[in-house]
N, C-alpha and C positions, 0 to 999 in steps of 0.2 A: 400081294395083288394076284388074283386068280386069274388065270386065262382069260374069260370070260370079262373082266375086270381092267385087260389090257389095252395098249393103244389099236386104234383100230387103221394106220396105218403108219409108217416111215419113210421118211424122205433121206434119201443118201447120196451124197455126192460134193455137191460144193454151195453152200446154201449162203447168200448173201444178204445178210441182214444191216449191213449198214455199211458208210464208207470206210468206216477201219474194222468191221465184225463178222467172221465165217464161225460157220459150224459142218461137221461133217457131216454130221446127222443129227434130226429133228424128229420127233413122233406126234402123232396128232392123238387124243384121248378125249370123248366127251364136247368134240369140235373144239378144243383149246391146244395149244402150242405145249409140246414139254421138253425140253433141254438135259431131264437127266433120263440116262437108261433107265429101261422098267426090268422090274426084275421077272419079267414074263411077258411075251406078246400075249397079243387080242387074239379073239378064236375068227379066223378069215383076215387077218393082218393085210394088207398090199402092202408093198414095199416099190415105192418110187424111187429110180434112180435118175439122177442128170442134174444139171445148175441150176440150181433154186433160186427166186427173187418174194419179198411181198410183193402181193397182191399191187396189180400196178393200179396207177388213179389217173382219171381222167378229169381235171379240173376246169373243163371248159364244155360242158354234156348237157344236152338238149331231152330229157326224155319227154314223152309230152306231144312233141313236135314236130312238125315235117314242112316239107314248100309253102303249103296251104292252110299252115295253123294249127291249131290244136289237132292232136288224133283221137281215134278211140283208145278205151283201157287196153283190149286186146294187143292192138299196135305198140301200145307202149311198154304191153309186158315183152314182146319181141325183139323194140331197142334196148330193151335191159339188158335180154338173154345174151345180143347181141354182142355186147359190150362184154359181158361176163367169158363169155367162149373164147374173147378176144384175150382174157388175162384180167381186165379190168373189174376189179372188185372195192372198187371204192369211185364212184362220180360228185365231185360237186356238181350241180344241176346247175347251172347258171343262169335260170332264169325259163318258165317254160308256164302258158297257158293252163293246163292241167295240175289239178292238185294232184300230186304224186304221192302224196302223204301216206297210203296203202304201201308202197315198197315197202316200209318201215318192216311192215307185217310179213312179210316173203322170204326165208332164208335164203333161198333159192335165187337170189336174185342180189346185185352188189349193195353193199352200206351205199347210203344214198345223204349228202347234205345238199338240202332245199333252198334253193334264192330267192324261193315267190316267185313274181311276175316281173317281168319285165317292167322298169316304168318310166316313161317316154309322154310324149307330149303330141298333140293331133296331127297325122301325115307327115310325123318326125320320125317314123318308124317303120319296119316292117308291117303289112298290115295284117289283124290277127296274133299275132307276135305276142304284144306283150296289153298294160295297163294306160290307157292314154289319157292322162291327166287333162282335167276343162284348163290349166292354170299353172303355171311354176310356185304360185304359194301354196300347192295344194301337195307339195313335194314331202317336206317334212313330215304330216299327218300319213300320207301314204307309206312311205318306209316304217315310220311306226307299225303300221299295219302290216306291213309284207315283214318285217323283225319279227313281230308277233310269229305268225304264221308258217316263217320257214324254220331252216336250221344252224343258227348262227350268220345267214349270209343274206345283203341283199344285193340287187342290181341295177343299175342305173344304167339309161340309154348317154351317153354324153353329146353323143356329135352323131348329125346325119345331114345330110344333105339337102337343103331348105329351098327347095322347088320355087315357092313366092317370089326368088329373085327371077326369073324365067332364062333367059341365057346368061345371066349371071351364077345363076346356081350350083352351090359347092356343100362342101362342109360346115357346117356352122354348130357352135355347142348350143345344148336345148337349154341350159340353164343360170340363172343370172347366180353370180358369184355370192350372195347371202343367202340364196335358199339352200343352193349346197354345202355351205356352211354348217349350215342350219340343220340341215339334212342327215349330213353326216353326224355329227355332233347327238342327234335323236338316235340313227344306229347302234352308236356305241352307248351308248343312253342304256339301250334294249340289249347288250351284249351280243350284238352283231355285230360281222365284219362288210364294209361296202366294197362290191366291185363294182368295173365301169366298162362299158363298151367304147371303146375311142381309136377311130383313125387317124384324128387332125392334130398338128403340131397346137395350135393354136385353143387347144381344151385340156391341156396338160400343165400349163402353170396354175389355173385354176381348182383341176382336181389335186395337184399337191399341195397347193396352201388351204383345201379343205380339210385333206389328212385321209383322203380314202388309203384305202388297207390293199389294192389288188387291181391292176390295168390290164381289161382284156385285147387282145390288137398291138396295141401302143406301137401302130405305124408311123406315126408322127413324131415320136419320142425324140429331139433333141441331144447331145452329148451333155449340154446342162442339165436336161431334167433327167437324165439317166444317172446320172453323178447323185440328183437329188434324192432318186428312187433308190440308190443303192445306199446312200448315206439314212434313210428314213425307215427302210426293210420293206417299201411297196415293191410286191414283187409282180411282176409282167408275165402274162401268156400270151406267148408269139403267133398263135391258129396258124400258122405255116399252110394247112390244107384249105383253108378259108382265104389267105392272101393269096395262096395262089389261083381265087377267082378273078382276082379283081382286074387283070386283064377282059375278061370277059365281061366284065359288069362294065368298063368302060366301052367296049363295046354297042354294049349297048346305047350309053349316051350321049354317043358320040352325035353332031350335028346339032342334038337338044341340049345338052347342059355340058359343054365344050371344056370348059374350065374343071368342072368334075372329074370328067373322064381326064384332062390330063394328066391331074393329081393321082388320080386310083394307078395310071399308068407308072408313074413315075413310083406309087410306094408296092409297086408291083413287081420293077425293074430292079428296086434296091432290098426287098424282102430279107436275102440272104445276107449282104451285109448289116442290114439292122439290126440281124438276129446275133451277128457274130460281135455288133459294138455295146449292145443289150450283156452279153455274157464277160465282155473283158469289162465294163465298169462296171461289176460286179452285180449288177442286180439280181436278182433271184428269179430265176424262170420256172416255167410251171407247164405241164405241159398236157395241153386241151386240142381234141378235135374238132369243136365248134359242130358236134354230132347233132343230127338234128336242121332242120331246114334242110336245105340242098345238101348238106353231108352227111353221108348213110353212117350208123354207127355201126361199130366193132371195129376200127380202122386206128386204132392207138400206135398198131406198127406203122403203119405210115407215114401217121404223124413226127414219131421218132426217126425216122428215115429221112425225112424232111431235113428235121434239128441236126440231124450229123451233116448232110447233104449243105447245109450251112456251114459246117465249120466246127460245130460244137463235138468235141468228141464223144464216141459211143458209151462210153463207160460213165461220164458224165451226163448223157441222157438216161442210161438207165436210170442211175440214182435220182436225177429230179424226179422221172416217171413214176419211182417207185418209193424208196423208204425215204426221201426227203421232200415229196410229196406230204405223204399221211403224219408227219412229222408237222408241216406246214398247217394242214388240217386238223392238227389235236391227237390225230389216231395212236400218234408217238411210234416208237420201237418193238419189233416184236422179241418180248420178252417170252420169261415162263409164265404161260395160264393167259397168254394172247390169244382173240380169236384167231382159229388157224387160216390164213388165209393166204397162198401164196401159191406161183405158177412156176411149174417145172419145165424143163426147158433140154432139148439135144445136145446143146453146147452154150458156150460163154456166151452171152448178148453184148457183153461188154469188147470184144475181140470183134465179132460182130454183128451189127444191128439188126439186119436180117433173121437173126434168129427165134428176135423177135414175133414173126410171124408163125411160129411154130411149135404154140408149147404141144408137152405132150400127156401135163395132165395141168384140171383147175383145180385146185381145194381153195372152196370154199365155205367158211365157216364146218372145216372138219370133213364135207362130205367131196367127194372127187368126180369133177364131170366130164364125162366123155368127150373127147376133143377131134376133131377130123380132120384138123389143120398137119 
């Protein structure tokens, strides 16, 4: 191998690739990962030193979207970069107005898997948000279609708060128990995975005897259906930065839909413990910003800040964050001739989280982005 021929950078120090796998040192060549020495550096080598992680993921990311709905492309090449500065080089999209389909094409920009559109049912929804079905039998044919369309994932609205009752109004699920069925059953049909948006206790025995794949929220979650999620492999994203509105969102309803706001109160109050009975009956947590709408992206440390601030330990958040994530998502292990993709870092994240906030270099896909943090 000629100079010229060499890796074009090394990472040295303490490189974490999985929960029983270090390496000292790792080189990048051609933007792929290599495990063995070269028998020559690159001509302009860098050589990164400090605690290495993959590339972290954010499995709950909005690109697309904002307060008010869809954005422009512009916009949304900014919550990418966002996201990317942040560490974050892998987002499942969870669901977002905009065909984002174009990342694909951006190296420059994180691996991206697609959920489609949101799909939700009239004034069941954020408005703008997502796809609002005339129908609940129109469910099935629509997943088809957002399967088609995105990248292995789609997303369902589960529960929102059904106004029609007027001061009765709370949480109620959008969807009758055979079309989800049904529903899900077309997903996996098209080699999709379903997730779901859910706050309510009372929309989670439904979406388990459906078989979905992935519960976002799961405020509601029960110690039975925790048992059941842990026993089935549905794994839960806890949006810790999202529950923590919902104080404010009752606020809002308060005097108009009284019964709502107690509820958002109430799984507002218990957050941390949910998050902490979530992880001892084993379910598998995932860990999303809910970026996008009211949550600005690039905010993944937080969110892990959050999950410790709960109870879960730090070393245990990095790894969901990071290679048990992309593991979760297909991306698998980074071997030798992975794309190179991981964030360097002062010190251990795992000792503590905060460090989080600070890498001090990205490699992404081989190439190294300037970080200010």
């Amino acid at each position: 191998m000629s100079a010229l021929e060499g890796p074009t950078a090394a990472i040295r120090g303490r490189i974490l690739l999985g929960d029983d796998r270090e390496a000292e040192e790792i080189w990048v060549r051609g933007g792929r990962v290599s495990l063995t020495r070269p028998s020559a550096q690159g001509t302009n080598m860098r050589v990164l030193e400090g605690w290495a992680v993959p590339g972290l993921v954010d499995v709950h990311c909005h690109i697309g979207l904002a307060g008010d709905g869809v954005v422009s492309l512009g916009e949304a090449e900014k919550q990418a970069v966002a996201d990317r500065d942040a560490g974050v080089l892998l987002v499942r999209d969870a669901g977002s107005p905009l065909d984002t389909a174009w990342v694909h094409e951006r190296a420059d920009l994180p691996h991206l898997l697609r959920a489609g559109t949101h799909l939700a049912l009239p004034k069941r929804y954020l408005r703008g948000y997502g796809l609002e079905l005339e129908s609940p039998d129109q469910l099935p044919q629509a997943v088809r279609t957002e399967a088609r369309r995105g990248d292995g994932w789609v997303k369902l609205v589960g529960d929102w708060i059904d106004r029609s009752l007027g001061a009765d109004g709370d949480l109620r699920p959008l969807w009758p128990q055979d079309m989800l069925v049904e529903a899900v059953a077309v997903a996996h049909a098209e080699a999709a995975r379903v997730t779901v948006h859910s706050f309510a206790a009372e929309t989670i025995d439904g979406l388990l005897a459906a078989g979905v794949d992935c519960i976002e929220h799961g405020t509601g979650m029960t110690a039975e259906h925790m048992a059941v999620a842990a026993e089935r492999g549905v794994a839960v994203t806890p949006t810790l930065l999202q529950v923590g509105q919902f104080e404010n969102i009752a606020a809002q309803a308060d005097g108009k839909y009284p019964r709502y706001a107690e509820r958002m109160r109430a799984m507002y109050a218990n957050r941390y413990q949910q998050v902490r009975d979530l992880h001892e009956s084993g379910v598998q947590l995932l860990v999303g910003t809910d970026a996008g709408g009211t949550i600005s992206h690039g905010r993944i440390a937080d969110e892990c800040a959050e999950l410790v601030a709960a109870g879960i330990p730090a070393a245990e958040v990095v790894a969901m964050a990071s290679w048990r994530a992309r593991d979760y998502l297909g991306f698998g292990a980074v071997v030798e001739g992975s794309s190179a993709d991981l964030v360097v870092y002062p010190a251990d994240p795992r000792e503590n989280i905060e460090v989080l906030r600070y890498p001090t270099a990205v490699v992404l896909r081989g190439v190294i982005y300037p970080t200010a943090r």
